[in-house]
N, CA, C and O of each residue as an XYZ file, in Angstrom:
868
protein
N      31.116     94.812    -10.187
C      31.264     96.252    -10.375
C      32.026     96.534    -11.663
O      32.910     95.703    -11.869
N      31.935     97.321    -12.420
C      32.389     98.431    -13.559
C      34.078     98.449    -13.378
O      34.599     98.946    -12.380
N      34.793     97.889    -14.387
C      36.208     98.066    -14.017
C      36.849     99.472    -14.464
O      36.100    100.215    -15.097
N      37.675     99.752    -14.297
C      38.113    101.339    -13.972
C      39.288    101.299    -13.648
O      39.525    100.569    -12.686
N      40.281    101.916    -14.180
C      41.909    102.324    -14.246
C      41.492    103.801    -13.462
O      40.414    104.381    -13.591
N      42.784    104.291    -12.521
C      42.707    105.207    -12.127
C      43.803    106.143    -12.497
O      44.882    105.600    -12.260
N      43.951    107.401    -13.011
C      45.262    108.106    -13.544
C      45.618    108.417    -12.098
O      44.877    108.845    -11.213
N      47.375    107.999    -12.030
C      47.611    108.378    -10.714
C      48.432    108.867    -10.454
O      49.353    108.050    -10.442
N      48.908    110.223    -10.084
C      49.903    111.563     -9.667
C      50.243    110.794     -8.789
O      51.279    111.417     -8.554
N      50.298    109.693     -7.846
C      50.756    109.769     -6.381
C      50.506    110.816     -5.448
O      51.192    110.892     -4.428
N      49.566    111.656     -5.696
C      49.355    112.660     -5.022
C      47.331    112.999     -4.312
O      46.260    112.530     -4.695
N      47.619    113.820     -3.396
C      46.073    113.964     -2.797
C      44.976    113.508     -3.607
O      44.329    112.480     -3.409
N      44.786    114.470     -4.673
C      43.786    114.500     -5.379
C      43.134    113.380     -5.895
O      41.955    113.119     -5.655
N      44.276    112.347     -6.985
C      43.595    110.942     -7.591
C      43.929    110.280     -6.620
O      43.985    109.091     -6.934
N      44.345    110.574     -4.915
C      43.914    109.425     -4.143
C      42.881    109.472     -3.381
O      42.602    108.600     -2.558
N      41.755    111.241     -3.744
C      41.058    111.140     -2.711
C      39.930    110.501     -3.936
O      39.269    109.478     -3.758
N      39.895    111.157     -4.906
C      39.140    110.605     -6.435
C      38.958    109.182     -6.153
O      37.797    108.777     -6.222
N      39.995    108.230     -5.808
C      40.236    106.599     -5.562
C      39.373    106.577     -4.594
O      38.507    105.757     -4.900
N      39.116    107.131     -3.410
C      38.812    106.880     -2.246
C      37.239    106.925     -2.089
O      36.477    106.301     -1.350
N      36.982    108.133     -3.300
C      35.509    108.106     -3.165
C      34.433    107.371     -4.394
O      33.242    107.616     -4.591
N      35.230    106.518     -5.019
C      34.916    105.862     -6.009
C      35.436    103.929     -5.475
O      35.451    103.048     -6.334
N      35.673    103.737     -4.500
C      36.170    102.421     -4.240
C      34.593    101.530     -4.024
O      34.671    100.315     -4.204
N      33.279    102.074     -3.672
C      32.734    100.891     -3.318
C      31.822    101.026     -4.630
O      30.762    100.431     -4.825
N      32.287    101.690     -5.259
C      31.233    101.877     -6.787
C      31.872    101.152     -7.846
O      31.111    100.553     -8.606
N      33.488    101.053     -8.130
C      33.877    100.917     -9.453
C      34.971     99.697     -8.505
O      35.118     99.612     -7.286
N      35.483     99.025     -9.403
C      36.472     97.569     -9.308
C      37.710     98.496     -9.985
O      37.501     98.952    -11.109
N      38.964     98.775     -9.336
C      39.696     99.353     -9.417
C      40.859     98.429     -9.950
O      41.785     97.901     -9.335
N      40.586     98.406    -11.031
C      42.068     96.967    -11.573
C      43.167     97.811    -12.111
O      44.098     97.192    -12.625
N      43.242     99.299    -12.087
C      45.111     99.232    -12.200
C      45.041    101.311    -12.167
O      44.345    102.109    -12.794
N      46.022    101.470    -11.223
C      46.919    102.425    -11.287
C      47.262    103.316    -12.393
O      48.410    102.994    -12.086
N      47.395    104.091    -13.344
C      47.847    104.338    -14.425
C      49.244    105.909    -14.071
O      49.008    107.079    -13.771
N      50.155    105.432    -14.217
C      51.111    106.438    -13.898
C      52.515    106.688    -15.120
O      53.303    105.788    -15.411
N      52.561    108.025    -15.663
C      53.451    107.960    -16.748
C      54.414    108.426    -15.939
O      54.274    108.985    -14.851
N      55.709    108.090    -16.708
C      57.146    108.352    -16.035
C      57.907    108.997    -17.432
O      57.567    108.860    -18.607
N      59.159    109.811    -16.809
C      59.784    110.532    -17.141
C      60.804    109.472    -18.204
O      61.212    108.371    -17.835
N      60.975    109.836    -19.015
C      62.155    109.156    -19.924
C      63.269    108.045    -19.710
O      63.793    107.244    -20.484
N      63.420    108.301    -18.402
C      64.570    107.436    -17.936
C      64.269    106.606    -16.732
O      64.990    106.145    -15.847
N      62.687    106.542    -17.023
C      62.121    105.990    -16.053
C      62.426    106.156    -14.384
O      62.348    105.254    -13.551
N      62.600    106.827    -14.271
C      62.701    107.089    -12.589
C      62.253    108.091    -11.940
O      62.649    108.196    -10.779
N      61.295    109.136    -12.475
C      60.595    109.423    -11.543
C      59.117    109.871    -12.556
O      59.032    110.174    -13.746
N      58.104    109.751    -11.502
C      56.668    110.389    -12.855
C      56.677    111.413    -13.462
O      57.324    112.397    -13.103
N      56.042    111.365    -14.366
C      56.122    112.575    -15.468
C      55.454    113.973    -14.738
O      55.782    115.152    -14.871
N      54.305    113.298    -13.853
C      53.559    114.650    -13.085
C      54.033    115.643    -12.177
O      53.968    116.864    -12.318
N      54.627    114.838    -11.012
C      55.476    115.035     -9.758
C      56.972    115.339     -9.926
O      57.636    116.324     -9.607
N      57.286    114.203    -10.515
C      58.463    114.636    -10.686
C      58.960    113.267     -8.971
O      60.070    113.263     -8.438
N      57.707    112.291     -8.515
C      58.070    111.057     -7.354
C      59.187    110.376     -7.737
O      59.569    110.546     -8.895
N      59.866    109.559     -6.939
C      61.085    108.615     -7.227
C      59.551    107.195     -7.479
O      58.670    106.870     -6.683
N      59.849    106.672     -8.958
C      59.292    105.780     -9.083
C      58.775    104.539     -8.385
O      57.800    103.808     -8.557
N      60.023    104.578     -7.333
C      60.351    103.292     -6.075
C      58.952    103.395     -5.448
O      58.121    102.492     -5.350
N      58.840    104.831     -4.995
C      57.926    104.838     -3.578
C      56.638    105.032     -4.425
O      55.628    105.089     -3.723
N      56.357    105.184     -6.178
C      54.954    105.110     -6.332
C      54.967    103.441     -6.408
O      53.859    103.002     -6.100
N      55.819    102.521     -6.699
C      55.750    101.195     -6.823
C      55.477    100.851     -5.140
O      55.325     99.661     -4.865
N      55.426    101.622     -4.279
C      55.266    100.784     -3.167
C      53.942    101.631     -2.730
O      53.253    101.025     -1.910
N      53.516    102.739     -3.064
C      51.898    102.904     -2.698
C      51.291    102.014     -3.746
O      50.362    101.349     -3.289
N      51.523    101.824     -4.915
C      50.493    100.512     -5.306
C      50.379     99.351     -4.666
O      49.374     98.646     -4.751
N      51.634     99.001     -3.819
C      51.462     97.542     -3.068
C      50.593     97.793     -2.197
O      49.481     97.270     -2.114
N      51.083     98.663     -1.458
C      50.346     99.115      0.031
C      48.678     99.549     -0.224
O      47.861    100.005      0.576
N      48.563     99.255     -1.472
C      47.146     99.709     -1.845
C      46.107     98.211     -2.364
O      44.895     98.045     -2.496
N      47.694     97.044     -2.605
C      46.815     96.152     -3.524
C      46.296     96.396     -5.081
O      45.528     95.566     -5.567
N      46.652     97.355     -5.729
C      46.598     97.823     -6.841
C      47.492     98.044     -7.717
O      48.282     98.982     -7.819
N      47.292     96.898     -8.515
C      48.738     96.702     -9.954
C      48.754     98.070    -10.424
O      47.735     98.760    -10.412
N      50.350     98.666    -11.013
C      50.276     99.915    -11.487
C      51.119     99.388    -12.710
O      52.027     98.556    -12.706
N      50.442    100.264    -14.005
C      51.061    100.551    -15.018
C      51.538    101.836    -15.500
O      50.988    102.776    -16.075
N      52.719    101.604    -15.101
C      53.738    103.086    -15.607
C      54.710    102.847    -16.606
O      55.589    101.985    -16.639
N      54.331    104.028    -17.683
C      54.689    104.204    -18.885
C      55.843    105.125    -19.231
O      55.826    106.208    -18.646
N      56.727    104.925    -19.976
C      57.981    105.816    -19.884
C      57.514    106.975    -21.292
O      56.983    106.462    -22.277
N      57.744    108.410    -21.274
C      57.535    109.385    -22.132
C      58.152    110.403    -22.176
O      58.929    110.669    -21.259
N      57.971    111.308    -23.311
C      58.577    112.732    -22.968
C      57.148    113.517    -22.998
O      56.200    112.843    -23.401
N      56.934    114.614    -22.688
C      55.908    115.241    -22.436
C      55.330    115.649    -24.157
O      54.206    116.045    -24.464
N      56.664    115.363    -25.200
C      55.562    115.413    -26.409
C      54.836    114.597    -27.106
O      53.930    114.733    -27.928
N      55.636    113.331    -26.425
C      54.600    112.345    -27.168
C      54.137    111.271    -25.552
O      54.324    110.106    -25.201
N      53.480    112.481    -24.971
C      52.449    111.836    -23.879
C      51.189    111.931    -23.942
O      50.491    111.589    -22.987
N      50.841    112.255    -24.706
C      49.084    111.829    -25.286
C      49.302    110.537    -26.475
O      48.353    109.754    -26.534
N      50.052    110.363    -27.075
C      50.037    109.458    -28.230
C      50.435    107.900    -26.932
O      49.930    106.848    -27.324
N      50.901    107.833    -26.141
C      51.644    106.798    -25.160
C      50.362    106.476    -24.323
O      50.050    105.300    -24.138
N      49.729    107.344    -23.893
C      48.789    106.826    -22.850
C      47.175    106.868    -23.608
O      46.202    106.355    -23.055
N      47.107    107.448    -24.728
C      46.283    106.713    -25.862
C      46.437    105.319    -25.768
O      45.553    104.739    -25.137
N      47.428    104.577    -26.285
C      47.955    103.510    -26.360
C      47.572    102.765    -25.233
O      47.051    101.655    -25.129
N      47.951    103.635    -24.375
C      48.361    102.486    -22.751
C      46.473    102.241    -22.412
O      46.033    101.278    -21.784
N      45.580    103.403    -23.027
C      44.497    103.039    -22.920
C      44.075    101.802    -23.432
O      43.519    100.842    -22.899
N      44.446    102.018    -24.543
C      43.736    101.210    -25.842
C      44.238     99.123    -25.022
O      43.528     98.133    -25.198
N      45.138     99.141    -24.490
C      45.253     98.062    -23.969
C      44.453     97.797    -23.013
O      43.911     96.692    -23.004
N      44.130     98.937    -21.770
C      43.272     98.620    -20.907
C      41.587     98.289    -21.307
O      40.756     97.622    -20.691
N      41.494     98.951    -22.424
C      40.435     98.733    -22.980
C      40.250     97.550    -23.594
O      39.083     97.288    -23.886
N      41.201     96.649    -23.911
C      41.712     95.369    -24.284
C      41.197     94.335    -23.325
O      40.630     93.295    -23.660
N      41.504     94.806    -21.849
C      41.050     93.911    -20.988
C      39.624     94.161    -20.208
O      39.388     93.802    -19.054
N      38.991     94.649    -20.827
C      37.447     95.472    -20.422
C      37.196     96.203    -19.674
O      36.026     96.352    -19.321
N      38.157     96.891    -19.185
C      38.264     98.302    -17.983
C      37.626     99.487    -19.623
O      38.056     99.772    -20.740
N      36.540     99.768    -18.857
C      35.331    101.134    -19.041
C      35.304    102.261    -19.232
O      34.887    102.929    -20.178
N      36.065    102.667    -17.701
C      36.096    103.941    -17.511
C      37.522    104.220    -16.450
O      38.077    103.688    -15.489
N      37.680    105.506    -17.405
C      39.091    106.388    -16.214
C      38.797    107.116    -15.647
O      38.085    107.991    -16.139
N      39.198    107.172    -14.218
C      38.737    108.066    -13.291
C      40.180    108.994    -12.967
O      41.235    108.366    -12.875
N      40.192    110.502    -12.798
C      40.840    110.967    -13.038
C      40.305    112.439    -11.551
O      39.187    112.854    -11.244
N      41.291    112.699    -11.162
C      41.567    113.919     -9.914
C      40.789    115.100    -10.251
O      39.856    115.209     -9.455
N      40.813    116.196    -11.282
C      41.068    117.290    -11.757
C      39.514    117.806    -10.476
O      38.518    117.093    -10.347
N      39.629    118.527    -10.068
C      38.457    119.677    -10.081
C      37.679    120.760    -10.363
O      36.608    121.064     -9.836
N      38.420    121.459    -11.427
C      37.442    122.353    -12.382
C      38.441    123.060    -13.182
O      38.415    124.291    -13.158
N      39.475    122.345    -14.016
C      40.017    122.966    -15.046
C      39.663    122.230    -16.421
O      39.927    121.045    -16.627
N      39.092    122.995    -17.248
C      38.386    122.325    -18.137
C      39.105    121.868    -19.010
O      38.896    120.716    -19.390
N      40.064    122.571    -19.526
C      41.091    122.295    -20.482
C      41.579    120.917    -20.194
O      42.043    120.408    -21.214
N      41.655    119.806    -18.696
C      42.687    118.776    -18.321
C      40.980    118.207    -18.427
O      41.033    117.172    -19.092
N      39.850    118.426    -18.120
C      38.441    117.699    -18.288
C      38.360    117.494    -20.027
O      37.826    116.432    -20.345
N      38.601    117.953    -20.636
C      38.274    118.137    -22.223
C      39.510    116.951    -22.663
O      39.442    115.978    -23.413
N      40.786    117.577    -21.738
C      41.714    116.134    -22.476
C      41.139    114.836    -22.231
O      40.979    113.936    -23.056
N      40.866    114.838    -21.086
C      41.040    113.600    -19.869
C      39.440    112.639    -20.997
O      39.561    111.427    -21.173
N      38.504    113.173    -21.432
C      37.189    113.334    -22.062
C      37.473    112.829    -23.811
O      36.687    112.347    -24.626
N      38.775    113.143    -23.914
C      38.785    112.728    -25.615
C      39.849    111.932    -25.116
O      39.148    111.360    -25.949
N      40.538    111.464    -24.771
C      41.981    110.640    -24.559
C      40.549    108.905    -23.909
O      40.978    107.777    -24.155
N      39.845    108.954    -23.562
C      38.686    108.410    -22.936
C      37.926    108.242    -24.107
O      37.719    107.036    -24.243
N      37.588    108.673    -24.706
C      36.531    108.624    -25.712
C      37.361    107.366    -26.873
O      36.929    106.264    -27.210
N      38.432    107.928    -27.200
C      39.244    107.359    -28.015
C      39.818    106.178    -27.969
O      40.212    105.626    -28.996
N      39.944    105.614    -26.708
C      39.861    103.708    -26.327
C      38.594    103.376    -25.781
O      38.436    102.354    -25.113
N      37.066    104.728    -26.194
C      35.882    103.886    -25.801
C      35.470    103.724    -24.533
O      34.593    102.970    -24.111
N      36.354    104.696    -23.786
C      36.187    104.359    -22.552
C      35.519    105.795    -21.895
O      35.729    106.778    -22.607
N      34.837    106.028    -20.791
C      34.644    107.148    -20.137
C      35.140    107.419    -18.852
O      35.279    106.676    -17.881
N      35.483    109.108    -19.080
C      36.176    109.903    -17.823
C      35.017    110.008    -16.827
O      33.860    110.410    -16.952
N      35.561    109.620    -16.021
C      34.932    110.206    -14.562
C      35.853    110.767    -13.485
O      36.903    110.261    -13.088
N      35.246    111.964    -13.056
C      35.484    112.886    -12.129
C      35.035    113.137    -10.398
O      34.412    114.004     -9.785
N      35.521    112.250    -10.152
C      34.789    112.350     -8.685
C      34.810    113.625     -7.731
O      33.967    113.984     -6.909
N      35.968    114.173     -8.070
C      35.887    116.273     -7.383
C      35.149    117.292     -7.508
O      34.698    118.132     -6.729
N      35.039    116.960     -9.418
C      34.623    118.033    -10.170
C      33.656    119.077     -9.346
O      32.553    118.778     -8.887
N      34.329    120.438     -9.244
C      33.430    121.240     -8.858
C      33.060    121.158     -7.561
O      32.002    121.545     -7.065
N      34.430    120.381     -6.777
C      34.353    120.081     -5.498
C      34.304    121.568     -4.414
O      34.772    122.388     -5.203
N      34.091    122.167     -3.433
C      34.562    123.344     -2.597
C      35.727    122.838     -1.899
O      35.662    121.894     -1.110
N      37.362    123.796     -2.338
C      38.165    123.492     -2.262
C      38.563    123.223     -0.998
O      39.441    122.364     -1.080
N      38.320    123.589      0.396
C      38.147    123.413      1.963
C      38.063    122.057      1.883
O      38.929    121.193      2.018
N      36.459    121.966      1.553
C      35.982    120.653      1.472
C      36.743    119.461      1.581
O      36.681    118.651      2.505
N      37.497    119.407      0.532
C      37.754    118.593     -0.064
C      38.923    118.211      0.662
O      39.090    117.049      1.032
N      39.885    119.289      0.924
C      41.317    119.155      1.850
C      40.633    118.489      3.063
O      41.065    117.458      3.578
N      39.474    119.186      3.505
C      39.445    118.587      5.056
C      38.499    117.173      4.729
O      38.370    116.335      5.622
N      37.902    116.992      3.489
C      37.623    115.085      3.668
C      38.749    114.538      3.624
O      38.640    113.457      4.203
N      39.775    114.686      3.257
C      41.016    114.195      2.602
C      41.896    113.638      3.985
O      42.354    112.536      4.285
N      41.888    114.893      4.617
C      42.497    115.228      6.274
C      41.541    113.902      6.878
O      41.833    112.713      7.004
N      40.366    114.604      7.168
C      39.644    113.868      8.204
C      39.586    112.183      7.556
O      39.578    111.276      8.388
N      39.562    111.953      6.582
C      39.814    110.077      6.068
C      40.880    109.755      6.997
O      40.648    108.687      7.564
N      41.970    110.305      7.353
C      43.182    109.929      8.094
C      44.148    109.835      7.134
O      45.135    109.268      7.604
N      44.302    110.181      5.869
C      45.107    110.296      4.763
C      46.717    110.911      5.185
O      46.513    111.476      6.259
N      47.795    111.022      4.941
C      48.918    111.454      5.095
C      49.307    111.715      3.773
O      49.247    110.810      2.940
N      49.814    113.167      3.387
C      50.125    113.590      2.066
C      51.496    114.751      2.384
O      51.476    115.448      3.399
N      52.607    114.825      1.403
C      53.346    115.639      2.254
C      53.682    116.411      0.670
O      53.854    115.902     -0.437
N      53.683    118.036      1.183
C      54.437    118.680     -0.364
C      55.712    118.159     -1.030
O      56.667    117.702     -0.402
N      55.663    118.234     -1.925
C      56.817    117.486     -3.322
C      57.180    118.792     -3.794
O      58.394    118.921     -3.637
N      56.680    119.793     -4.291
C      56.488    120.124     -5.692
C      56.072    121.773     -5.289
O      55.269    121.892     -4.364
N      56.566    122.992     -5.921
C      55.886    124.281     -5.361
C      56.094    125.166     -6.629
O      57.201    125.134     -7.168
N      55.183    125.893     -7.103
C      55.396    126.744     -8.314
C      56.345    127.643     -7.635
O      56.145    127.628     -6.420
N      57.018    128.189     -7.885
C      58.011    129.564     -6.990
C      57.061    131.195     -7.582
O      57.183    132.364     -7.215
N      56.706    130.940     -7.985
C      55.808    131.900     -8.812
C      54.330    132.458     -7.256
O      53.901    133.527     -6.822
N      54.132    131.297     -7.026
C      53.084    131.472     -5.940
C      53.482    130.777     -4.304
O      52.918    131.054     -3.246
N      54.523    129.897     -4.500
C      55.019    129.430     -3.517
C      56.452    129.246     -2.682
O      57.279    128.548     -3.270
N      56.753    129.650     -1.708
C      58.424    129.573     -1.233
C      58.431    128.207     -0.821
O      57.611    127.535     -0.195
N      60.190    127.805     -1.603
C      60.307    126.342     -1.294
C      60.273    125.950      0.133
O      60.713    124.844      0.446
N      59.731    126.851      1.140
C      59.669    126.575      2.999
C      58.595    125.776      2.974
O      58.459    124.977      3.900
N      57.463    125.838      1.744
C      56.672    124.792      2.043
C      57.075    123.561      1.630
O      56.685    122.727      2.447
N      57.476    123.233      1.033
C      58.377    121.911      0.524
C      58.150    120.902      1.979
O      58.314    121.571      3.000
N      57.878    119.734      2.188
C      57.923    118.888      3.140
C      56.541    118.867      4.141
O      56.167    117.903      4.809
N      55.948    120.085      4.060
C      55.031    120.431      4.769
C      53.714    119.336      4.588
O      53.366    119.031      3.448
N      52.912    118.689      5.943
C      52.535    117.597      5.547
C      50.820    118.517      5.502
O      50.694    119.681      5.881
N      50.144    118.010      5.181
C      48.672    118.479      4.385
C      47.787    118.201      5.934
O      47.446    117.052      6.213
N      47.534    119.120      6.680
C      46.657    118.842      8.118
C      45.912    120.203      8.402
O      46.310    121.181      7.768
N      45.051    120.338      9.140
C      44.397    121.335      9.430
C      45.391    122.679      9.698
O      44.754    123.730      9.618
N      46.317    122.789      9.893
C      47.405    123.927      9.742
C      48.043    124.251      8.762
O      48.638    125.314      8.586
N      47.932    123.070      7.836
C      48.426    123.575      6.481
C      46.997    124.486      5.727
O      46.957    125.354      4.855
N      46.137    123.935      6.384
C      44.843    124.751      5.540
C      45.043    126.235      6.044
O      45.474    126.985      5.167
N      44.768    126.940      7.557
C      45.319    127.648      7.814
C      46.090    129.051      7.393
O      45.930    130.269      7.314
N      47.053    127.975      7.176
C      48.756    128.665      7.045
C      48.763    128.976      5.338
O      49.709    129.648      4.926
N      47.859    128.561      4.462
C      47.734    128.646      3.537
C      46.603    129.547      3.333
O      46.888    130.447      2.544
N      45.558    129.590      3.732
C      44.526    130.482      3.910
C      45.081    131.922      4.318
O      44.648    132.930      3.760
N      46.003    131.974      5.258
C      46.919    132.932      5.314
C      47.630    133.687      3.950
O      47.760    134.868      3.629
N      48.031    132.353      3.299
C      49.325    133.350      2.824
C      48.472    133.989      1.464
O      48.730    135.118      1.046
N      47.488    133.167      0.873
C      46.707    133.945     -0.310
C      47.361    133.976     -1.361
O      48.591    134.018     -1.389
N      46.701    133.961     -2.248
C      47.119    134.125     -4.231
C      47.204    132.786     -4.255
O      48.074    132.370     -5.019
N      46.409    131.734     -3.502
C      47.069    130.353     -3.979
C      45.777    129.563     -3.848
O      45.128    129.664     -2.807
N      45.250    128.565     -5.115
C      44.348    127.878     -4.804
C      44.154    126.852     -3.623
O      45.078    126.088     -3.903
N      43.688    126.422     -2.713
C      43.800    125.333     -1.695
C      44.237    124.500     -1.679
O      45.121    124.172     -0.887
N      43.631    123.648     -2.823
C      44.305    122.672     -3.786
C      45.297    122.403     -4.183
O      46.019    121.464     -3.844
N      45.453    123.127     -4.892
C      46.741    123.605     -5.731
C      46.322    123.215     -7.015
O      46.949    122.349     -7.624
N      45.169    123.848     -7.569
C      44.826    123.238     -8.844
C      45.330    123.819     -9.857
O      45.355    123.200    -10.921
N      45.858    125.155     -9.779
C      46.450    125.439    -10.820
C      47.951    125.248    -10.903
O      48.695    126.016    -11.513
N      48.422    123.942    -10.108
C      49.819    123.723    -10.117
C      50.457    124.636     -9.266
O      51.560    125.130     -9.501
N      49.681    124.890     -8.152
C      50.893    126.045     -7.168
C      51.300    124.831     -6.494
O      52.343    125.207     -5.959
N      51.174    123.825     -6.230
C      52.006    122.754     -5.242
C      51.488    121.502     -6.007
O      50.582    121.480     -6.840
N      52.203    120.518     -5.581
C      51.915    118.835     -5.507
C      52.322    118.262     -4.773
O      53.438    118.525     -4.327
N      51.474    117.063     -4.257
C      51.991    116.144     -2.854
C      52.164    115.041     -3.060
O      51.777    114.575     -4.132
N      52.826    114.208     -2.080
C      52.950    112.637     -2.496
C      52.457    112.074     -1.495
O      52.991    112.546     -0.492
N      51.439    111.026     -1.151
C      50.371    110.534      0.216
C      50.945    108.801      0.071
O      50.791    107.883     -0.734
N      51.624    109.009      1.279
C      52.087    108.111      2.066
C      51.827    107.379      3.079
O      52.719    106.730      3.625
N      50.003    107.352      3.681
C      49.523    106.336      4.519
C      48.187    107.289      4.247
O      48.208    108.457      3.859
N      46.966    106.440      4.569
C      45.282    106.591      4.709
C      44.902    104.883      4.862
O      45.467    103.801      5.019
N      43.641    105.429      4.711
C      43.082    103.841      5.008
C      42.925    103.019      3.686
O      42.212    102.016      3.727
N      43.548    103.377      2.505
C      43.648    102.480      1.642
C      44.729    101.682      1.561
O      44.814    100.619      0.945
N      45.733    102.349      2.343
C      47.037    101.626      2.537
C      46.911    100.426      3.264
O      45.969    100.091      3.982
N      47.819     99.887      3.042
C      47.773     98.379      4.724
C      48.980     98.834      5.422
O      49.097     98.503      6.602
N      49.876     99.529      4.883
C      51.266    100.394      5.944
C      51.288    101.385      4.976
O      50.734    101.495      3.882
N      52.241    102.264      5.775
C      52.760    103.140      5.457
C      53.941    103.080      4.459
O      54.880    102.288      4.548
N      53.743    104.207      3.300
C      54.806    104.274      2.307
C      56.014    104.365      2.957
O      55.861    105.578      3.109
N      57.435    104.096      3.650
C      58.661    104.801      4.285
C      59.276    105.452      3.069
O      59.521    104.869      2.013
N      59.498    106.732      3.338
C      60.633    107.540      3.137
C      61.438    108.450      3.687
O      61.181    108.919      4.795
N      62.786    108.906      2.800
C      63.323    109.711      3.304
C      63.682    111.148      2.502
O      64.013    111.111      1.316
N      63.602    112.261      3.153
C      63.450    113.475      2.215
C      65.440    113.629      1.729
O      66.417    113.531      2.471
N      65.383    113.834      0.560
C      66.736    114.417      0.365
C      67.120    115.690     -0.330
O      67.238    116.611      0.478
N      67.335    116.005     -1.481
C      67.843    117.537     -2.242
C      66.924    118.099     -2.512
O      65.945    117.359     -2.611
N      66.718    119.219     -2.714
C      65.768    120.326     -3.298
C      66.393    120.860     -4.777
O      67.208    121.759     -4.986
N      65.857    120.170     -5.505
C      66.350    120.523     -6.766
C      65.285    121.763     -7.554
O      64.072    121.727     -7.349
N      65.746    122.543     -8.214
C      64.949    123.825     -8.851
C      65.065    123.781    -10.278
O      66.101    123.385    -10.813
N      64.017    124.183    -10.958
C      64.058    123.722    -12.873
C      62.920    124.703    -12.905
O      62.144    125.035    -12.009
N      63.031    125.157    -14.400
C      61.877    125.811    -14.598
C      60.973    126.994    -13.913
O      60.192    127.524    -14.703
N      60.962    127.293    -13.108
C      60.133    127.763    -12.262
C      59.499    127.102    -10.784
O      58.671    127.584    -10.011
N      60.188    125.897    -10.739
C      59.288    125.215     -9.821
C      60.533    124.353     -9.006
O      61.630    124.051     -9.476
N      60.050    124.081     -7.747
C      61.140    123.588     -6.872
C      60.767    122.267     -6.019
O      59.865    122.179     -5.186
N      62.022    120.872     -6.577
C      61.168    119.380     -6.370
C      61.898    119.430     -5.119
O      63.008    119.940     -4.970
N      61.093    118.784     -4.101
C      61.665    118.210     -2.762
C      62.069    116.223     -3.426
O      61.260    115.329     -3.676
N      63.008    116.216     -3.475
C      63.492    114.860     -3.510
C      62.729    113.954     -2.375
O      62.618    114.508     -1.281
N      62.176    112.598     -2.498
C      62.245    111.698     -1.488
C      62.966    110.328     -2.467
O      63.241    110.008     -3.624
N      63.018    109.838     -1.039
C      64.130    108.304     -1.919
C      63.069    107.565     -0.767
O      62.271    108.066      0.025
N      63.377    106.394     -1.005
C      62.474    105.044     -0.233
C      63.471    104.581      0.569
O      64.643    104.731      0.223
N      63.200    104.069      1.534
C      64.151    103.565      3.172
C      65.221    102.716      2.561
O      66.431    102.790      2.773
N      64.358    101.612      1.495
C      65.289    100.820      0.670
C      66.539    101.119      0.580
O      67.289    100.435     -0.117
């Protein structure tokens, strides 16, 4: 099979992207950038620990790269250009219909020679939560714009009541594709156990409010 790096949030989306691309593509590495001081990802805002232990629990080497958000296209250019070194093809990447992160994801790809693939794209956003659900996946909120979301969802784990309860509250994509939330998925059937953690501070920056987890460790 076609080797293939996967960009990985630790979150729903590039694990359901992983999930529906596993018996097509040879999945030889993880790709996850981290925050400056290396300890948590650049996306989420995860404690690095517990994305180092969904790659175990997955069997999938991860390469995480330390950056600041201005020179994070010039870093994972790079981090391509190596994978492309070892004959990985193509990056497969979460997004579902924001073109602007398809157009990056499309030249950042082009540029180590390699091609983006999209396994969501243009997915129906239901859909997609309830394949995600029904796989047996476990994903829990991290991450909430305050703009569209109260930090009460913070912790809230991703199940047919979160669809719901969200369908309820309105002004908010399902998803969360335009960044109204992010999750971190901590057991499905790609795992062999479960990620352990434990939730701790609610820290607030910017507009947006991180639910801390730390690892049992």
């Amino acid at each position: 099979m076609k080797k293939v790096f996967v960009s990985w949030s630790a979150g729903k989306d590039s694990c359901l992207a992983l999930y529906r691309i596993r018996n097509e593509f040879n999945v030889e590495y993880l790709v996850n950038m981290v925050s400056e001081d290396g300890k948590h990802s650049r996306s989420h805002g995860v404690d690095i620990n517990l994305i180092k232990q969904q790659a175990e629990a997955m069997d999938i080497p991860l390469v995480h790269k330390t950056t600041s958000w201005q020179e994070y296209e010039d870093v994972f250019k790079r981090t391509l250009l190596d994978l492309k070194a070892e004959g990985i093809e193509y990056g497969i990447f979460g997004d579902i219909d924001l073109q602007l992160h398809r157009d990056w994801e499309e030249k950042v790809s082009v540029y180590a020679g390699m091609e983006a693939v999209l396994p969501l794209w243009q997915g129906d956003r239901e859909s997609l939560l309830r394949e995600f659900i029904d796989a047996e996946f476990k994903a829990v909120v991290v991450v909430v714009n305050e703009k569209f979301m109260d930090k009460k969802w913070l912790g809230r784990v991703i199940d047919d009541e979160f669809i719901i309860n969200l369908k309820k509250h309105g002004n908010v994509d399902l998803c969360g594709e335009n960044g109204e939330y992010h999750t971190f998925v901590f057991d499905g059937p790609l795992f062999k156990e479960p990620v352990g953690f434990k939730t701790s501070d609610i820290i607030q920056a910017d507009g947006y409010s991180f639910l801390q987890l730390r690892p049992y460790l």
